[in-house]
BAFINU-416456 format. One record per residue (C-alpha): y, x, z; residue in three letters. Coordinates in nm, 2 decimals, padded with zeros to 4 digits, always signed. Example, Ala and Ser with C-alpha at 12.3 -4.5 7.8 and 13.67 -1.06 7.14 Angstrom:
py: -00.45 px: +01.23 pz: +00.78 residu: ALA
py: -00.11 px: +01.37 pz: +00.71 residu: SER
This chain:
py: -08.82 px: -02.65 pz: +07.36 residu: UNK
py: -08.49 px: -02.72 pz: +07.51 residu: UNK
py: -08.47 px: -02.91 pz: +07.80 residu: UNK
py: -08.24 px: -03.08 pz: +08.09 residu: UNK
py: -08.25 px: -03.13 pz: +08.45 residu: UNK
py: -08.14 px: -03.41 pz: +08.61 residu: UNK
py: -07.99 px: -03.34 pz: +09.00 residu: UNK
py: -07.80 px: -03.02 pz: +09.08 residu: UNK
py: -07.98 px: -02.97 pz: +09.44 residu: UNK
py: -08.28 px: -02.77 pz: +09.58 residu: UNK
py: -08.51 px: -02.98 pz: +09.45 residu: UNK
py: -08.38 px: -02.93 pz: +09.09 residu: UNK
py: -08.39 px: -02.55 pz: +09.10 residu: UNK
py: -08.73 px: -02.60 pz: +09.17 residu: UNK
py: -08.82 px: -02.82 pz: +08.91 residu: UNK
py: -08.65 px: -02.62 pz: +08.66 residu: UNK
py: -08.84 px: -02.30 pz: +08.77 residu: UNK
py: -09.13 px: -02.52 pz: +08.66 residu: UNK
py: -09.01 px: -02.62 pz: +08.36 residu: UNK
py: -08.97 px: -02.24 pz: +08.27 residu: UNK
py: -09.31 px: -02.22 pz: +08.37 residu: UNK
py: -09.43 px: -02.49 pz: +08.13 residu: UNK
py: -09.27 px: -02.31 pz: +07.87 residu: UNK
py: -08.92 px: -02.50 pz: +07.85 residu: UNK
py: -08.55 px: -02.35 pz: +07.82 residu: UNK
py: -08.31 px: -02.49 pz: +08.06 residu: UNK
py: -07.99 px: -02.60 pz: +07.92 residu: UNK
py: -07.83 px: -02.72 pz: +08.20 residu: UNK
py: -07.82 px: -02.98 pz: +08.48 residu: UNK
py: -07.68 px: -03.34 pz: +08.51 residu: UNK
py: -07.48 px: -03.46 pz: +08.82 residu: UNK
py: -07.15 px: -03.62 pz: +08.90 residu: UNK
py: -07.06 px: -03.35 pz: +09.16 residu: UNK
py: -07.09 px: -02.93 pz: +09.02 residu: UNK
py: -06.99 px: -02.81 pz: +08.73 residu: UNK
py: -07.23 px: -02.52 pz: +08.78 residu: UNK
py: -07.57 px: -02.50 pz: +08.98 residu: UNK
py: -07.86 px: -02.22 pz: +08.94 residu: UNK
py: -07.63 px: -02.04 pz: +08.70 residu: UNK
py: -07.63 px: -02.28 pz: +08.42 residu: UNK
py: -07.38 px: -02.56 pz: +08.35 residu: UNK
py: -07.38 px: -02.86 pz: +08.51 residu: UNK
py: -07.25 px: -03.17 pz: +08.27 residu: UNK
py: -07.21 px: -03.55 pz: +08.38 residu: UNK
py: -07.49 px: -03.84 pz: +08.31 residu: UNK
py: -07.21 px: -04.00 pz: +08.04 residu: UNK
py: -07.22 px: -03.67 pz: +07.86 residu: UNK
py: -07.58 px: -03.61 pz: +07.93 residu: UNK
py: -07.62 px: -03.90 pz: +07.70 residu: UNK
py: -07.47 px: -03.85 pz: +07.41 residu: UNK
py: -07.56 px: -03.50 pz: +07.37 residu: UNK
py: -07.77 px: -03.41 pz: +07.08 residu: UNK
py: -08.05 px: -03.34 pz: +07.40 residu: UNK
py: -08.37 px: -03.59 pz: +07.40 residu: UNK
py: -08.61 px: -03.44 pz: +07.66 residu: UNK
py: -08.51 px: -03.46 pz: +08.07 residu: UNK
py: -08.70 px: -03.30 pz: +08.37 residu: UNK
py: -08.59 px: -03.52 pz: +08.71 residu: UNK
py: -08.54 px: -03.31 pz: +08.98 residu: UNK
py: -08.43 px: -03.59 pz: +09.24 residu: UNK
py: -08.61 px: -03.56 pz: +09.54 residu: UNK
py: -08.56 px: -03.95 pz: +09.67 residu: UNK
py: -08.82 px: -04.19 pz: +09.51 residu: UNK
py: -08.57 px: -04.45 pz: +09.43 residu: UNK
py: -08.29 px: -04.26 pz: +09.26 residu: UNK
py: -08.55 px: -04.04 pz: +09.09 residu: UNK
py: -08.72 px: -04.41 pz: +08.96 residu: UNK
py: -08.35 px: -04.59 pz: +08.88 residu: UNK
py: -08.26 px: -04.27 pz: +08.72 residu: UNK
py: -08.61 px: -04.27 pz: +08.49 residu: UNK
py: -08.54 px: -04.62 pz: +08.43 residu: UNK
py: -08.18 px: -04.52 pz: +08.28 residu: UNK
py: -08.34 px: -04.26 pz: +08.07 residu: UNK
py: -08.59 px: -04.44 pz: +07.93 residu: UNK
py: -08.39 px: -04.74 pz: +07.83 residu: UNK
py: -08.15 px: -04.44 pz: +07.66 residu: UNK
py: -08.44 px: -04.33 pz: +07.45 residu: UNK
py: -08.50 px: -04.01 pz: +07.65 residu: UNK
py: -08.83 px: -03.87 pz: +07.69 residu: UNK
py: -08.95 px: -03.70 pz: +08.02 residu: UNK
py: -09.27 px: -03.46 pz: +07.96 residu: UNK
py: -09.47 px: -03.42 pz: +08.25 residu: UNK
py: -09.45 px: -03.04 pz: +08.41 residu: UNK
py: -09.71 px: -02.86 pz: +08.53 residu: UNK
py: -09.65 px: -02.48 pz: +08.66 residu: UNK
py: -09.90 px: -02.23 pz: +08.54 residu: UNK
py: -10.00 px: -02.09 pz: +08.88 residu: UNK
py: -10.17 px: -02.54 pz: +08.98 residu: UNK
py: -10.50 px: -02.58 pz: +08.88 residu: UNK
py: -10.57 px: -02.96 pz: +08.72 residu: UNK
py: -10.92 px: -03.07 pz: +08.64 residu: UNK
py: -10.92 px: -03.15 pz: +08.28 residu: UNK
py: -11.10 px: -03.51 pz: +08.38 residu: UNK
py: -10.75 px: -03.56 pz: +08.57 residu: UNK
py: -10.46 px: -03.79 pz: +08.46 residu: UNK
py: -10.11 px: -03.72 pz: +08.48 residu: UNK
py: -09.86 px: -03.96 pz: +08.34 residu: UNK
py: -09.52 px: -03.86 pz: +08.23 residu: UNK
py: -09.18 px: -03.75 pz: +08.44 residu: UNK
py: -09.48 px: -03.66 pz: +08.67 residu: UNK
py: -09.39 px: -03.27 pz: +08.83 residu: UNK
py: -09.68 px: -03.04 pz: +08.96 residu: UNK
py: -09.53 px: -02.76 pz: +09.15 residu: UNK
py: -09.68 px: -02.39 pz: +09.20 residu: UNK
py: -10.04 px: -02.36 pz: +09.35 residu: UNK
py: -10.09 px: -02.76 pz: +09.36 residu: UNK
py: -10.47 px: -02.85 pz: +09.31 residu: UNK
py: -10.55 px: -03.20 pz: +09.15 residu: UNK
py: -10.90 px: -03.24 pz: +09.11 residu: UNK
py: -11.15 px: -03.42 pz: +08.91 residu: UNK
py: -11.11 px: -03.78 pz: +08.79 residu: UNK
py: -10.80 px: -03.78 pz: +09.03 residu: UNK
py: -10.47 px: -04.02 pz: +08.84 residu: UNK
py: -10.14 px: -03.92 pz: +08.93 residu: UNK
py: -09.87 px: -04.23 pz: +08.82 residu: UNK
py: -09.54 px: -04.20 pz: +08.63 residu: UNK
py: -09.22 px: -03.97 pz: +08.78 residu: UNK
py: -09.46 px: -03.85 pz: +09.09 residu: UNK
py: -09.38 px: -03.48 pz: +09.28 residu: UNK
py: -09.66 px: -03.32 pz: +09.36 residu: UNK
py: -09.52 px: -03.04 pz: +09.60 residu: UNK
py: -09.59 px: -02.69 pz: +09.63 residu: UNK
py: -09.95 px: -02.64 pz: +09.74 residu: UNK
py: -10.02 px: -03.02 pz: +09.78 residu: UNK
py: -10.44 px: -03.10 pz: +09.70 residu: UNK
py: -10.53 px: -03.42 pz: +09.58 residu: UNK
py: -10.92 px: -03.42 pz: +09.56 residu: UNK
py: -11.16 px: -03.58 pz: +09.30 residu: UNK
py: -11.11 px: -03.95 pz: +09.25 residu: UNK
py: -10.74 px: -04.03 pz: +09.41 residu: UNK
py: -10.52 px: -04.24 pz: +09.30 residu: UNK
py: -10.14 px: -04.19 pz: +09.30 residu: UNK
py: -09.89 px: -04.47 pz: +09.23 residu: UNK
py: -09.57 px: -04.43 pz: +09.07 residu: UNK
py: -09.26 px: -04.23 pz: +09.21 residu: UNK
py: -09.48 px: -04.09 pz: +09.48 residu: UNK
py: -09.40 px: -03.79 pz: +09.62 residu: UNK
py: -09.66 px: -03.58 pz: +09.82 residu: UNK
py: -09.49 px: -03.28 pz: +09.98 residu: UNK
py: -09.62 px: -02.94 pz: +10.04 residu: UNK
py: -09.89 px: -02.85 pz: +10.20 residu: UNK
py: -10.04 px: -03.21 pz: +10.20 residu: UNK
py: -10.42 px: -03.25 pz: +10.14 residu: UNK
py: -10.60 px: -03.56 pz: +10.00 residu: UNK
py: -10.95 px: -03.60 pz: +10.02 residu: UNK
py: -11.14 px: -03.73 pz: +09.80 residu: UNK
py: -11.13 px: -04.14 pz: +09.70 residu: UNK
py: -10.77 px: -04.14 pz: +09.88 residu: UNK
py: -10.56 px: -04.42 pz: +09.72 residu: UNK
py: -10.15 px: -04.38 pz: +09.77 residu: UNK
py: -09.90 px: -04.69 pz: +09.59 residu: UNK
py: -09.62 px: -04.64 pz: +09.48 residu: UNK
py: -09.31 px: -04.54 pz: +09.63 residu: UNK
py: -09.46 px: -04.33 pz: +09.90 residu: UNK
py: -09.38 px: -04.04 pz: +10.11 residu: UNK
py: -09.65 px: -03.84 pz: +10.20 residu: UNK
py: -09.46 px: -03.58 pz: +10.47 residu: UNK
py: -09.55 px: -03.22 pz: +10.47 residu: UNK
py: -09.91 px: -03.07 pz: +10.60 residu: UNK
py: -10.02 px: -03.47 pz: +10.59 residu: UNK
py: -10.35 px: -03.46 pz: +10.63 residu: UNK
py: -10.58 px: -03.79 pz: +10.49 residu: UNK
py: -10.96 px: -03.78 pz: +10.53 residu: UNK
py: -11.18 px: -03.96 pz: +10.23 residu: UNK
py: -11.16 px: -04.31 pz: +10.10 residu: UNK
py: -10.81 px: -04.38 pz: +10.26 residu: UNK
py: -10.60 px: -04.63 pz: +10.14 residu: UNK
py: -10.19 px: -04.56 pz: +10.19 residu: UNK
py: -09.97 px: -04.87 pz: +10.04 residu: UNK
py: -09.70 px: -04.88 pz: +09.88 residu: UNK
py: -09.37 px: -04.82 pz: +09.99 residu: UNK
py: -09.50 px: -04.62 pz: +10.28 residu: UNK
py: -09.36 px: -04.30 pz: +10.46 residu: UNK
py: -09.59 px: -04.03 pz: +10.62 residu: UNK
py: -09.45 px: -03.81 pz: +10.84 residu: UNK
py: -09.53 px: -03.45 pz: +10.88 residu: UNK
py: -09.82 px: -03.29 pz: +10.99 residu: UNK
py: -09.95 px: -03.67 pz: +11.03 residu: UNK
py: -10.35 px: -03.70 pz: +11.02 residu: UNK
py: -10.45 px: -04.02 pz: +10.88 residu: UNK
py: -10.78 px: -04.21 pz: +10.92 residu: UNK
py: -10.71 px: -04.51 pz: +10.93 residu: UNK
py: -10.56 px: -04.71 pz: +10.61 residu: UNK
py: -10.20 px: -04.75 pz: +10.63 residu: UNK
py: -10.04 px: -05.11 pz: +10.51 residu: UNK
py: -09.74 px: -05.14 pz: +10.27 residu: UNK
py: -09.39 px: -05.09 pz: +10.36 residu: UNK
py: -09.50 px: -04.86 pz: +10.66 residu: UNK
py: -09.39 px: -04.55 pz: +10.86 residu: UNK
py: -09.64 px: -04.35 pz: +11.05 residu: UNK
py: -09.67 px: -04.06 pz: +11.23 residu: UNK
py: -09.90 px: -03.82 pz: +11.50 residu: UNK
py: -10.23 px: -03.74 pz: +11.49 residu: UNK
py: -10.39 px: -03.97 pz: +11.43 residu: UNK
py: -10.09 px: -04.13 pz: +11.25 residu: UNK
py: -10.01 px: -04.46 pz: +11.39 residu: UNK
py: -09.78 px: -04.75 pz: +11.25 residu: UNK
py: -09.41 px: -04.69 pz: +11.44 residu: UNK
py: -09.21 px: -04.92 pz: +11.24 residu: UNK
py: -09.19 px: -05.08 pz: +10.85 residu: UNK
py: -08.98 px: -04.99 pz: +10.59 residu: UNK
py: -08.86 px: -05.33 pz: +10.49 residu: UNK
């Protein structure tokens, strides 16, 4: 199946190495910006939509253009599958929902829920029983033990680590290497180890 990235950046290579993965052919990208990226065309949104193309991988790293832009696509009529690379192992009691992208050697485990137009970064673990809110992006190397529960619009930085039954709200940046054990209120960034509150995001 032929399918499009949206973003011409880093993060887009990568997602559209995983969409090769998943079986899918890149066409090209969609940006405002390149006319070529990754050695494939890059077209505009505008053109993006009314080309004959119905299915869209999002390889926008920021959670609120990568949400505004799923918003666009799906009020266009575009579907975004969810991509998993072959080299993550998902428990088949796991759900994933759509836009969602898994990247190589990720573990999701059982009864863990991933939410809609997540990343879930190279090597990341999300352990039995978490729950991941929409447009969430846990970055490499981050591990989640089991019963953690992250809302939407979060940042979980790289090597984050989060011990059991953890609750991280919504809105909320983790920085890296951060070891939280302690729940984390909405709108917040924190850091260190332990990770402590330094400011809000609001």
């Amino acid at each position: 199946m032929k399918i499009v990235v949206i973003g011409a950046g880093g993060h887009a290579k990568v997602v559209a190495e995983v969409a090769k993965s998943a079986g899918y052919t890149v066409e090209c990208f969609v940006s405002e910006d390149k006319t070529e990226h990754f050695g494939l065309p890059v077209i505009s949104m505008k053109e993006f939509l009314q080309s004959p193309f119905k299915l869209a991988a999002i390889g926008i790293g920021s959670n609120t253009a990568r949400k505004n832009v799923y918003e666009e696509l799906k009020q266009n009529g575009i579907e975004c599958p969810t991509l998993i690379h072959a080299s993550a192992i998902i428990s088949p009691s796991a759900t994933i929902e759509n836009a969602t992208v898994v990247m190589p050697h990720s573990v999701i485990n059982a009864n863990a829920n991933i939410g809609t137009a997540c990343i879930i970064n190279t090597a990341a673990v999300i352990e039995h029983d978490c729950t991941i809110g929409d447009f969430t992006h846990i970055s490499p190397n981050a591990a989640l033990a089991g019963g953690v529960t992250v809302g939407e619009m979060s940042h979980i930085g790289i090597g984050t680590n989060v011990i059991q039954l953890i609750k991280i709200g919504a809105n909320c940046t983790i920085g890296a290497g951060a070891a939280v054990i302690s729940d984390i209120k909405d709108d917040s960034v924190a850091v260190g180890v332990p990770a402590k509150i330094i400011k809000e995001n609001r």
